[in-house]
C-alpha positions as CSV (number, residue, x, y, z in Angstrom):
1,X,4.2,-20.4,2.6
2,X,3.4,-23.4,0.4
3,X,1.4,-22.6,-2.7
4,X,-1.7,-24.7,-3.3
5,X,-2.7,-26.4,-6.8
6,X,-5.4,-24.4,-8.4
7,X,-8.0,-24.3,-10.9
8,X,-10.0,-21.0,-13.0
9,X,-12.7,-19.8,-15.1
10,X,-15.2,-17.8,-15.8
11,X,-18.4,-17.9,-13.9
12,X,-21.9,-16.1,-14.4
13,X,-23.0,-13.8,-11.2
14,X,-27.2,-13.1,-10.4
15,X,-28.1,-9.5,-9.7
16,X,-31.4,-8.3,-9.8
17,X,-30.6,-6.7,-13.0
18,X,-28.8,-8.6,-14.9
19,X,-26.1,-11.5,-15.1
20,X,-22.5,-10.3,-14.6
21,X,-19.5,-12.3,-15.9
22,X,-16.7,-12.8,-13.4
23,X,-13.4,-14.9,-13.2
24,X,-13.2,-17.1,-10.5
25,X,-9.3,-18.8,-9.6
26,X,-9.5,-21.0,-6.2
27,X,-7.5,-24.1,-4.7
28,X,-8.5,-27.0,-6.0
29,X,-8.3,-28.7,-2.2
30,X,-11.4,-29.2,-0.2
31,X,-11.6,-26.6,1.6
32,X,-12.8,-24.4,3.6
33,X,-11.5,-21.3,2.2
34,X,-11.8,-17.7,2.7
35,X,-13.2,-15.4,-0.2
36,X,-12.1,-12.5,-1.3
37,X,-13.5,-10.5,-4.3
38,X,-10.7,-8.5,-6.6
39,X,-11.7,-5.2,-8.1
40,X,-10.5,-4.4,-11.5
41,X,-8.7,-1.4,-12.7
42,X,-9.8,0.3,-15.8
43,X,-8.3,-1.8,-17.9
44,X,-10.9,-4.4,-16.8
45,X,-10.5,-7.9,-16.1
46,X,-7.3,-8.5,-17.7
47,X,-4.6,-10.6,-17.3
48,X,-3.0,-9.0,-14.0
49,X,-6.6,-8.8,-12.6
50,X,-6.6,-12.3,-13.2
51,X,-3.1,-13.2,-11.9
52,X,-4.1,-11.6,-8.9
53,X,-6.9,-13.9,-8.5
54,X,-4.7,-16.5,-9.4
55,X,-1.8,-15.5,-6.5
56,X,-4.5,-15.1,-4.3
57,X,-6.2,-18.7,-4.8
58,X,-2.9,-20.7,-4.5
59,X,-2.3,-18.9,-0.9
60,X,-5.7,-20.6,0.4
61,X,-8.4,-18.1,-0.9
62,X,-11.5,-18.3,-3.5
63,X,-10.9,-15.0,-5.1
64,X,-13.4,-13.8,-7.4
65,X,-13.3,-10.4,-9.9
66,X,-16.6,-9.1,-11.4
67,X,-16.6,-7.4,-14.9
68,X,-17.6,-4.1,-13.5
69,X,-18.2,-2.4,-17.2
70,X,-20.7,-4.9,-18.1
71,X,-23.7,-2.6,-18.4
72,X,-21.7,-0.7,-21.3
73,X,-19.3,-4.0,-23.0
74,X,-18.9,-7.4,-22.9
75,X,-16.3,-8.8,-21.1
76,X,-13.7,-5.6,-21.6
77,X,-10.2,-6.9,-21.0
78,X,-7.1,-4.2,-22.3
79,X,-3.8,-3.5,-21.6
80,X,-2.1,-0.2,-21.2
81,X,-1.3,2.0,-24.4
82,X,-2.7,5.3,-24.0
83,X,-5.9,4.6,-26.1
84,X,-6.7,1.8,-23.8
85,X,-6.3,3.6,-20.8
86,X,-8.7,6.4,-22.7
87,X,-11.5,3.6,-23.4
88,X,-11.2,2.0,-20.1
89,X,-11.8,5.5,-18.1
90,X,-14.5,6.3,-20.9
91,X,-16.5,3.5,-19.2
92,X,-15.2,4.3,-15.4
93,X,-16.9,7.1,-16.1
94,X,-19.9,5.2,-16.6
95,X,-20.3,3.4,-13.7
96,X,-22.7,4.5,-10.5
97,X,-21.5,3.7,-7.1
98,X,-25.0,1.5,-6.1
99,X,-24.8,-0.5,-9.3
100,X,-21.1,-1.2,-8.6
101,X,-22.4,-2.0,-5.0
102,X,-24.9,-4.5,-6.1
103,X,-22.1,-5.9,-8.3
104,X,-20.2,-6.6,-5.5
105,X,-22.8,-8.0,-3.2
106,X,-23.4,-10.6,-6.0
107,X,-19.9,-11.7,-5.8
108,X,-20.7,-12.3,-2.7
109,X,-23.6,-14.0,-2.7
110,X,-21.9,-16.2,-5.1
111,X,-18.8,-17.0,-2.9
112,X,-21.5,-17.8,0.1
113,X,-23.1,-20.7,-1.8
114,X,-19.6,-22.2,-3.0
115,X,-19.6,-25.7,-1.1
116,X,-15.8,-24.9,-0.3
117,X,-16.5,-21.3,1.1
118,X,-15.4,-20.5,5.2
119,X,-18.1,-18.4,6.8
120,X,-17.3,-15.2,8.5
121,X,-17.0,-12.9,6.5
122,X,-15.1,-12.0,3.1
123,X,-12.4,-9.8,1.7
124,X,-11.9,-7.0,-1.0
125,X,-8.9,-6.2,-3.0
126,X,-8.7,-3.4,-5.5
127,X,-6.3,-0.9,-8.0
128,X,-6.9,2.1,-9.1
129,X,-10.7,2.4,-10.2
130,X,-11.3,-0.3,-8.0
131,X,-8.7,0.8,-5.1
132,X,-11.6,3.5,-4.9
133,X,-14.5,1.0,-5.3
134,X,-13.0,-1.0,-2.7
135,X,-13.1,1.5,-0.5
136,X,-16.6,2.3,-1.2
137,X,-16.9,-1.8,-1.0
138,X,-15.9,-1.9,2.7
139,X,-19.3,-0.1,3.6
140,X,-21.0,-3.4,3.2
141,X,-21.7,-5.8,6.6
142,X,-19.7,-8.9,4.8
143,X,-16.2,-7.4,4.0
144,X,-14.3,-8.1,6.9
145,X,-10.6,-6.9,5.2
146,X,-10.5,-4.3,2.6
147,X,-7.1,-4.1,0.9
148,X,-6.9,-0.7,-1.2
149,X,-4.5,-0.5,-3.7
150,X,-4.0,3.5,-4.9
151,X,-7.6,4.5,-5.0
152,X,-8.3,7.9,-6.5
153,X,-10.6,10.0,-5.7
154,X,-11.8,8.6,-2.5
155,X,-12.2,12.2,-0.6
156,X,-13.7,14.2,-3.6
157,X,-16.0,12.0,-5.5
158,X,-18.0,8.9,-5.8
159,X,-19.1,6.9,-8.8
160,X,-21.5,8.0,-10.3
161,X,-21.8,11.3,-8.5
162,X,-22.8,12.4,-4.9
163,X,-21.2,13.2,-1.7
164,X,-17.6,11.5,-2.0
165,X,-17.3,8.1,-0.6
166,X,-14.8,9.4,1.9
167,X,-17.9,10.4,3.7
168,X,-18.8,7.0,4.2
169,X,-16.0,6.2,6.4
170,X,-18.4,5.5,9.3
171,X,-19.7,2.6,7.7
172,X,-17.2,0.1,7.5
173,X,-17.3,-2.6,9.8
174,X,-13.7,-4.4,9.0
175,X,-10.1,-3.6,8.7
176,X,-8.7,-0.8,6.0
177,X,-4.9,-1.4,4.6
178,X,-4.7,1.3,2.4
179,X,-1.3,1.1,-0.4
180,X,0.0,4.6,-1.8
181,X,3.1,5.5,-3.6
182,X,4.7,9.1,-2.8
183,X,5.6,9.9,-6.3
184,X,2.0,9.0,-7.8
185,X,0.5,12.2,-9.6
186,X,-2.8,11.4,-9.4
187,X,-3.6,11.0,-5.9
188,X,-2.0,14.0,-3.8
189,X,-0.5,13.1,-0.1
190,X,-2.7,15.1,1.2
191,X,-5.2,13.1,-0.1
192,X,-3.8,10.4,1.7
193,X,-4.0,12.3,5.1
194,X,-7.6,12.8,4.7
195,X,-8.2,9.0,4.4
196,X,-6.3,8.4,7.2
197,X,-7.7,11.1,9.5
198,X,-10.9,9.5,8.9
199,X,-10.3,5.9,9.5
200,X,-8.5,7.4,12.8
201,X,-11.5,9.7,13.2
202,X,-14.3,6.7,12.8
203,X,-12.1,4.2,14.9
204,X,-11.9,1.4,11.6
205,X,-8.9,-0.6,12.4
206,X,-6.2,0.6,9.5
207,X,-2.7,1.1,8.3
208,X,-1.9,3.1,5.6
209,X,1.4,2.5,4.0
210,X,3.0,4.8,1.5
211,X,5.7,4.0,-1.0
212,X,8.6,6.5,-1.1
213,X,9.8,6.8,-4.9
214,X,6.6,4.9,-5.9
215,X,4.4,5.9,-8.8
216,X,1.0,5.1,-9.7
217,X,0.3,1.6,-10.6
218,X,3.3,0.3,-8.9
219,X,1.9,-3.0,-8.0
220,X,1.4,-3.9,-11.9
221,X,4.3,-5.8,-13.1
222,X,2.7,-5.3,-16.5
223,X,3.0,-1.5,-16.4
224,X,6.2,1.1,-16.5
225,X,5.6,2.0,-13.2
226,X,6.1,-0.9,-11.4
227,X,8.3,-1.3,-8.1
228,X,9.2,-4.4,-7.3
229,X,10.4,-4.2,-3.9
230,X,6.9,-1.7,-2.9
231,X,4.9,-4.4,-5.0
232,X,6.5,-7.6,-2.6
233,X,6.0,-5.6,0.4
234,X,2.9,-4.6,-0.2
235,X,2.1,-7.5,-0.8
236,X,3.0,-9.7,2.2
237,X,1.2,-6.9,4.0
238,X,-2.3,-7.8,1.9
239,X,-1.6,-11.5,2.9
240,X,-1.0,-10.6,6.4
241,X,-4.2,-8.4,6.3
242,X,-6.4,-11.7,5.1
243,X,-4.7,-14.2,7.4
244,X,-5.5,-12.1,10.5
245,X,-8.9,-11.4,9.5
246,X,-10.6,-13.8,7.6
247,X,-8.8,-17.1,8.9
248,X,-9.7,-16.7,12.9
């Protein structure tokens, strides 16, 4: 697959609350392209959120990542010492599933109004944190592909509080890929099962691949845990998720 020239920046998202930061990375081509909106760990927008986005963008997409902390700080980028991780799930714990929602749906908006943009539908990408959100992001009408990337939590809790966004399963209209590791310690197999009994259960087109030997985080080259040959699979199986979906 050839990679395409590309450009990135920050752009400035309209809710009707407020006005949400987010980095943008897209081919610097014509166009059309399909969009895809990339949800940030804890550790916020940093620089892997970012070279997602970038990866994504030079294999044909508009990728977009919204600063989902920025009710509580401005812009919140950190790496991975154990203080940082600390702060970042100080404000994950913060956050409210509809605000996170309407974050989303701004991205949205703001990839339907780009003059390079291919209608039809867009897709969602997320780790950790935002492997959950993503989930919770594949409720709306205009995700067509949700790619989830180690999401805790999904079948005991929701952001915010409430009944846990597992119980939502019925909602989404698109395709589920869902990316665990078998060693990760924070999200049980079992876990696992339940998301995949109720995709199977609700009839939403899925796969669910797990990673043996694979900890949490494992698609992060910037983190301890990374496994390069589950990250390049996993991978490839992302890209074949978006090409099937959102370039027919």
């Amino acid at each position: 697959m050839c990679s395409l020239p590309i450009q990135a920046t920050t752009v400035t998202l309209a809710s009707s609350e407020l006005e949400i930061p987010a980095y943008l990375a897209a081919p610097t081509a014509p166009g059309p392209f399909p969009g895809v909106v990339v949800i940030q760990e804890v550790f916020g927008v940093n620089a892997h959120i970012q070279s997602v986005c970038q990866r994504l963008a030079a294999a044909g997409y508009i990728a977009i990542a919204p600063h989902l902390y920025h009710r509580q700080v401005a812009n919140f980028e950190v790496g991975y010492s154990p203080a940082e991780l600390a702060l970042g799930r100080q404000y994950k714990a913060a956050t409210r599933s509809d605000q996170l929602l309407r974050d989303i749906q701004a991205a949205i908006a703001y990839l339907d109004h780009s003059p390079t943009i291919r209608a039809g539908g867009v897709g969602c990408l997320g780790f950790c944190f935002g492997g959950h959100v993503a989930y919770l992001a594949a409720t709306l009408p205009a995700i067509k592909a949700t790619a989830c990337f180690y999401g805790a939590g999904i079948p005991t809790m929701t952001p915010g509080g409430g009944e846990p966004t597992l119980s939502l399963t019925a909602h989404i209209q698109g395709r589920v890929y869902g990316f665990f590791g078998e060693a990760d310690p924070l999200i049980p197999q079992q876990e696992v099962d339940q998301i995949e009994s109720a995709l199977t259960q609700h009839g939403i087109p899925h796969r669910i691949l797990r990673y043996p030997g694979a900890d949490h985080g494992f698609f992060c080259d910037q983190r301890s845990s990374y496994q390069a040959l589950a990250a390049e699979d996993a991978w490839q199986q992302v890209l074949e998720l978006f090409a099937t979906t959102l370039n027919t």
